[in-house]
C-alpha positions as CSV (number, residue, x, y, z in Angstrom):
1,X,12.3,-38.7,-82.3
2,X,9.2,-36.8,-81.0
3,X,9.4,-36.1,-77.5
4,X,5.5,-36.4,-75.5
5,X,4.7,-32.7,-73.8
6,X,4.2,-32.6,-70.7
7,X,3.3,-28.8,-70.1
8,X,-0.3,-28.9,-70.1
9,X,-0.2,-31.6,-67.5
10,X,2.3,-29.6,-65.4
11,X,0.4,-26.9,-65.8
12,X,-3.3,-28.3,-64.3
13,X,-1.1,-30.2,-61.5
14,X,0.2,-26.4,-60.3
15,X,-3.4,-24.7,-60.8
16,X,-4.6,-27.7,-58.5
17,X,-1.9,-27.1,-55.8
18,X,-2.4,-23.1,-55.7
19,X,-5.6,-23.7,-55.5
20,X,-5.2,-26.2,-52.4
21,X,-2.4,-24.0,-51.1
22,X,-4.9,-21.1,-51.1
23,X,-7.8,-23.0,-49.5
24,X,-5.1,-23.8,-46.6
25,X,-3.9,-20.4,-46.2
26,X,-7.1,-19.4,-46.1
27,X,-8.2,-21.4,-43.4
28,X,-4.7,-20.5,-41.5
29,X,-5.6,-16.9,-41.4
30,X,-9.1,-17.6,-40.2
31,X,-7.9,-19.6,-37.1
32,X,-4.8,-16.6,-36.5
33,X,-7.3,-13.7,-36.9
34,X,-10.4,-15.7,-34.8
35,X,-8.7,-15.4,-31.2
36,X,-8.4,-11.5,-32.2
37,X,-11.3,-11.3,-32.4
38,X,-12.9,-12.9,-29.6
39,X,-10.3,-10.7,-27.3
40,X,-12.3,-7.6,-28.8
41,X,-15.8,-9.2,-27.8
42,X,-14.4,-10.0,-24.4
43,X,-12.7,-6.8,-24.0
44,X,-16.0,-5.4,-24.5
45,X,-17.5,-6.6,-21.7
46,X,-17.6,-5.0,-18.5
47,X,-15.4,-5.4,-16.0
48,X,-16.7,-7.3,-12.9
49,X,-15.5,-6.0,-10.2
50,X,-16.2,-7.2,-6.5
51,X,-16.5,-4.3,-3.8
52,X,-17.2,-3.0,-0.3
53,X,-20.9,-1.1,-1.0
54,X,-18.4,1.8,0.9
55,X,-16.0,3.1,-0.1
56,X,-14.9,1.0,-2.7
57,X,-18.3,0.8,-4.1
58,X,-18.8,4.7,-4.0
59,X,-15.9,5.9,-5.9
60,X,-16.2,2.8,-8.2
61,X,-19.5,4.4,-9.1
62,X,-17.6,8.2,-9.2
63,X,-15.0,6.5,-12.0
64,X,-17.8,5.1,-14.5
65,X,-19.1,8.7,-14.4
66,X,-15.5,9.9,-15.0
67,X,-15.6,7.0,-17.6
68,X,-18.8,8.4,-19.3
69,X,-17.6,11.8,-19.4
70,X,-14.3,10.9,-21.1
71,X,-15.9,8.5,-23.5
72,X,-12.9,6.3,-22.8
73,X,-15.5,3.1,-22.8
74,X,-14.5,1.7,-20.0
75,X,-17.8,0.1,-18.6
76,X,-17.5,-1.7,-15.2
77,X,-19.9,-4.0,-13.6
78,X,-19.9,-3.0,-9.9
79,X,-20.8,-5.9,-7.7
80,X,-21.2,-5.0,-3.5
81,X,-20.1,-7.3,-1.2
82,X,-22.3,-10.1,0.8
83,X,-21.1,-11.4,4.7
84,X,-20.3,-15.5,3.9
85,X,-18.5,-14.8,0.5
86,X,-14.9,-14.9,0.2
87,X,-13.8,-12.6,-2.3
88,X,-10.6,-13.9,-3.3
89,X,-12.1,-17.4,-3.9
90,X,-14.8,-15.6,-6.1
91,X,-11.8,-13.8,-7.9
92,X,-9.5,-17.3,-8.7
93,X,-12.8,-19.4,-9.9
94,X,-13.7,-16.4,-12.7
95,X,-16.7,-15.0,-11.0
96,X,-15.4,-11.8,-11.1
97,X,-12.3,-10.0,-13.0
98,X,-11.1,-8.1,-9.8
99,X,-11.8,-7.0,-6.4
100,X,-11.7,-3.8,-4.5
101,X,-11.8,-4.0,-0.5
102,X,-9.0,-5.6,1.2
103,X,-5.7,-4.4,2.4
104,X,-1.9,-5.8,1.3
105,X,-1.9,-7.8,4.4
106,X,-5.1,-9.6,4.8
107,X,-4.5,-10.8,1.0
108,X,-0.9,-12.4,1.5
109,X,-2.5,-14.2,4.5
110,X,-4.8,-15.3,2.1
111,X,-2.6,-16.6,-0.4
112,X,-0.8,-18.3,2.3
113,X,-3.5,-20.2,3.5
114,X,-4.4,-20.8,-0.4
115,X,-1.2,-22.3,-2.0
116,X,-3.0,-22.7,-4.9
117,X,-3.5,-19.0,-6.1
118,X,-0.1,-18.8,-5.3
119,X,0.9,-16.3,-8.7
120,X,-2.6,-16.7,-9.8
121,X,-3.9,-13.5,-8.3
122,X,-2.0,-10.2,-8.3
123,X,-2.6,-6.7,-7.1
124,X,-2.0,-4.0,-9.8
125,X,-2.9,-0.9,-7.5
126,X,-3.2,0.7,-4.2
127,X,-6.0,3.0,-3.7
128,X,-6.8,4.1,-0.2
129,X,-6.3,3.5,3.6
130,X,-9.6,3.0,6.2
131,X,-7.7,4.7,9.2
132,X,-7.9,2.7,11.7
133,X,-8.6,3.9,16.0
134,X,-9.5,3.9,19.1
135,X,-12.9,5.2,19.7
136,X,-14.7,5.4,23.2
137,X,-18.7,6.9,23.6
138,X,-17.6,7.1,27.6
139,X,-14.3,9.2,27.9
140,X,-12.7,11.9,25.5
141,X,-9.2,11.7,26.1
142,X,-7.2,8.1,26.3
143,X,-5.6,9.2,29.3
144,X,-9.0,9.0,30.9
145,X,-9.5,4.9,30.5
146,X,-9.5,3.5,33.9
147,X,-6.5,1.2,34.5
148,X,-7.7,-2.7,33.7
149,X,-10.3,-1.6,31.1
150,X,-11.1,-4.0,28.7
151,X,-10.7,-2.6,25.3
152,X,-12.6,-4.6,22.3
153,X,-9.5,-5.4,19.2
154,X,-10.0,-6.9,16.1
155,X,-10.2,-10.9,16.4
156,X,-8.1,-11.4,13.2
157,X,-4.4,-11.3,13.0
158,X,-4.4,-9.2,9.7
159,X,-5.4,-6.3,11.9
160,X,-4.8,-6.6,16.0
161,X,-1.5,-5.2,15.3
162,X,-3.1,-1.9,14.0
163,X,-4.8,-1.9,17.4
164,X,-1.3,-3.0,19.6
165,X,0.6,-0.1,17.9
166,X,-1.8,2.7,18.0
167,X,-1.3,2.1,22.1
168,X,2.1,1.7,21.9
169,X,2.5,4.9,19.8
170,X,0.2,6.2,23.0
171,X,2.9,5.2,25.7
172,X,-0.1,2.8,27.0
173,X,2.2,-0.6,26.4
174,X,5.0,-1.9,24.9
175,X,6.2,-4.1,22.4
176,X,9.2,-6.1,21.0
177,X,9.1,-4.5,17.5
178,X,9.0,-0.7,17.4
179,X,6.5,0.4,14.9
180,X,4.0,-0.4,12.8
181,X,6.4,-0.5,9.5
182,X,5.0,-3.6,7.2
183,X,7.5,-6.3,8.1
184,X,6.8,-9.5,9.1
185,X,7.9,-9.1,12.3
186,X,5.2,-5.9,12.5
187,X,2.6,-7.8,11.0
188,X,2.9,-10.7,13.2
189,X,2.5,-8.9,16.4
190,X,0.2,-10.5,18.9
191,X,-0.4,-10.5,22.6
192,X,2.5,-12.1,23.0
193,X,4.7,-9.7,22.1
194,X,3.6,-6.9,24.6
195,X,6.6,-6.6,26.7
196,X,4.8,-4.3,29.4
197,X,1.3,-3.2,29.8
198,X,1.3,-0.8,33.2
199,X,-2.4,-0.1,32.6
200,X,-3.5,-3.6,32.9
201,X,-5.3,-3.4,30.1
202,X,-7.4,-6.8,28.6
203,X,-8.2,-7.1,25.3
204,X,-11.5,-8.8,23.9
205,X,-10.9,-9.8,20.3
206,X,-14.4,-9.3,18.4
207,X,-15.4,-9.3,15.1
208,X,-15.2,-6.3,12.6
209,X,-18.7,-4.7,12.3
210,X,-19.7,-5.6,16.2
211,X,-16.9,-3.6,17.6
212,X,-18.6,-0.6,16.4
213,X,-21.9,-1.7,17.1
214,X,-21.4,-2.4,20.6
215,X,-19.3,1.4,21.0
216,X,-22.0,2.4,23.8
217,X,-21.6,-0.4,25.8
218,X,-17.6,-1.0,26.1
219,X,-15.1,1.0,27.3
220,X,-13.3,1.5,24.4
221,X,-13.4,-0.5,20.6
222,X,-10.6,-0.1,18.0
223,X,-12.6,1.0,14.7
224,X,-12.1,0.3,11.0
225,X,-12.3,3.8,9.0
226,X,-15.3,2.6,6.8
227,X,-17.2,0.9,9.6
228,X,-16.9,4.2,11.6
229,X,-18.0,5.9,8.5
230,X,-21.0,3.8,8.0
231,X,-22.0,3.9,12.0
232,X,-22.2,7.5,12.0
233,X,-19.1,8.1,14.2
234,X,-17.5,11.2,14.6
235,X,-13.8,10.9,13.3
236,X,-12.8,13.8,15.6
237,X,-14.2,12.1,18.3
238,X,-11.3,9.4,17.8
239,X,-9.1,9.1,21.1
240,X,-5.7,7.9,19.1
241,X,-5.5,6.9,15.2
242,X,-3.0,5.3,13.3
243,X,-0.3,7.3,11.0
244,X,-2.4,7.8,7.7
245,X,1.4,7.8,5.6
246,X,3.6,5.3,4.8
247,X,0.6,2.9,6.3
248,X,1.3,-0.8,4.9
249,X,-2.7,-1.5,5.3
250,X,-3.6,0.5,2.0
251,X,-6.8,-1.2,0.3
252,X,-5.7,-2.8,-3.1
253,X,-7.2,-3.8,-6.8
254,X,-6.8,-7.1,-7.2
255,X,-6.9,-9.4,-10.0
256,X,-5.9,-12.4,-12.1
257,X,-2.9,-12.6,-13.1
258,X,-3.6,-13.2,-17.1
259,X,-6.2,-9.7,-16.5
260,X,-3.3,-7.9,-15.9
261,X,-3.0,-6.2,-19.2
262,X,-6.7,-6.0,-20.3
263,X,-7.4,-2.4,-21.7
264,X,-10.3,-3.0,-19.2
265,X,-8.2,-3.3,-16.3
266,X,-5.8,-0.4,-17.4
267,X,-8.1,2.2,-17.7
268,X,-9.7,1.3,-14.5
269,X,-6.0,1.8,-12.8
270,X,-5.4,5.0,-14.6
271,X,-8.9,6.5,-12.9
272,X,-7.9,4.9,-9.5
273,X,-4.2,6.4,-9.5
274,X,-5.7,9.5,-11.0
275,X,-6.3,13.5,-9.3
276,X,-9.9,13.6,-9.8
277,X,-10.4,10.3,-7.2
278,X,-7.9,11.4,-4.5
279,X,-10.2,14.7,-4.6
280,X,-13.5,12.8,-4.5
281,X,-12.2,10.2,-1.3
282,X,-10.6,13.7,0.4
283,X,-13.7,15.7,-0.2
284,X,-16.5,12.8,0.9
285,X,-14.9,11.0,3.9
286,X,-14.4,13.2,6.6
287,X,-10.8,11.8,7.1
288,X,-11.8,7.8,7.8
289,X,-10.5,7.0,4.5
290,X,-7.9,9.0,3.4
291,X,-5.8,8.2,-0.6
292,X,-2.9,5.9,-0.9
293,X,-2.7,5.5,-4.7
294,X,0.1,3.6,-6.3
295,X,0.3,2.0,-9.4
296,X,1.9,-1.8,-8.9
297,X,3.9,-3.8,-11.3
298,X,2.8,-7.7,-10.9
């Protein structure tokens, strides 16, 4: 008996599934290779990154040069700081890709009182520390402040224990944790905790940039480093600063936490950590801001 072939029909059935197989594949590799490629046009971009006009601003400024030079292609969008903004809030909601102008401290008091950024924002370097002290346009020697003068402090608790231990360190007071060592306990210091003040001194908390605007009219104001620097105050005129090492209020780059290995970002930590910036922030700021550079792992 003749048996019907069936070897032409087989044949067109498996030309019509290559062919449908390769039309799918096809449009697999599209959708694997499209997120590729839309990482390279983002990657691209420049880096916004949200600063203090000085110092931050200034040696971000110094690293795009250093950028240019190298023709590494990193490309940075600097973007100076405005009074009313919060920085961090900027940072979660995407505005920005990182900031540049606040210390270890003031940002986990942030994320504590934001529960919600809470492993959404990291810092992935340390860069420098604004030395914080005690500055007076009346006497030239701390020992000269009168018993019961009123000294201006900062009015936030992310820096009035800067001010508390610079006087302890001075013999001026006493308080119940020894030294200024990045501990809770340190960082928590208050008025409270002075255990003996034999000079009677009283302390006016007052905001940042007034403290250094009202210098000829007070006894004595404790100073940020870069508000000094931008007041045109002497930093040998200082009566008492902090200890520039081991300080845990070094300034930090801070960013989101998926940012963390952009190329973007990278390069931008290598400048930061690098030689050539310690020698630009020791050669420009007179001692107010001196290097703390540390590369961070999230």
């Amino acid at each position: 008996m003749h048996r019907p072939s069936f070897r032409p029909a087989k044949r067109n059935a498996l030309r019509t599934l290559l062919a449908l197989a390769s039309v799918t594949l096809t449009g697999l590799l599209g959708s694997v290779t499209a997120p590729a490629h839309a990482a390279a046009t983002v990657s691209n971009e420049p880096l916004k990154v949200y600063v203090t006009p000085t110092p931050q601003g200034d040696i971000l400024r110094y690293v795009q040069k250093l950028a240019d030079a190298d023709g590494s292609g990193l490309k940075l969008k600097i973007i100076e700081s405005s009074q009313g903004l919060d920085a961090n809030q900027l940072l979660y909601k995407g505005d920005v890709d990182a900031t540049l102008l606040q210390h270890r401290p003031f940002f986990d008091s942030w994320v504590a009182a934001h529960p919600e950024a809470q492993g959404k924002l990291v810092n992935v370097a340390t860069l420098l520390v604004n030395v914080f002290g005690l500055y007076s346009s009346r006497y030239t020697s701390i020992k000269d402040i009168p018993d019961g003068a009123s000294l201006l402090v900062p009015n936030e608790q992310t820096n009035l224990p800067r001010a508390l231990f610079i006087l302890q360190q001075q013999g001026l007071l006493e308080l119940s944790h020894p030294q200024s060592d990045g501990s809770t306990a340190a960082l928590a210091i208050d008025e409270k905790n002075i255990t003996a003040n034999p000079r009677h001194f009283k302390f006016i908390p007052t905001e940042t940039r007034l403290r250094a605007k009202s210098l000829p009219d007070v006894e004595a104001s404790f100073i940020n480093g870069d508000i000094a620097l931008t007041h045109d105050i002497d930093p040998q005129s200082a009566l008492a600063l902090e200890d520039k090492h081991n300080n845990p209020y070094a300034n930090v780059l801070t960013t989101r936490t998926e940012l963390t290995s952009d190329p973007r970002l990278q390069r931008l930590v290598d400048y930061l950590v690098g030689e050539q910036v310690a020698a630009f922030i020791n050669d420009n700021y007179r001692g107010f801001v001196v290097p703390d550079q540390q590369r961070l792992q999230p």
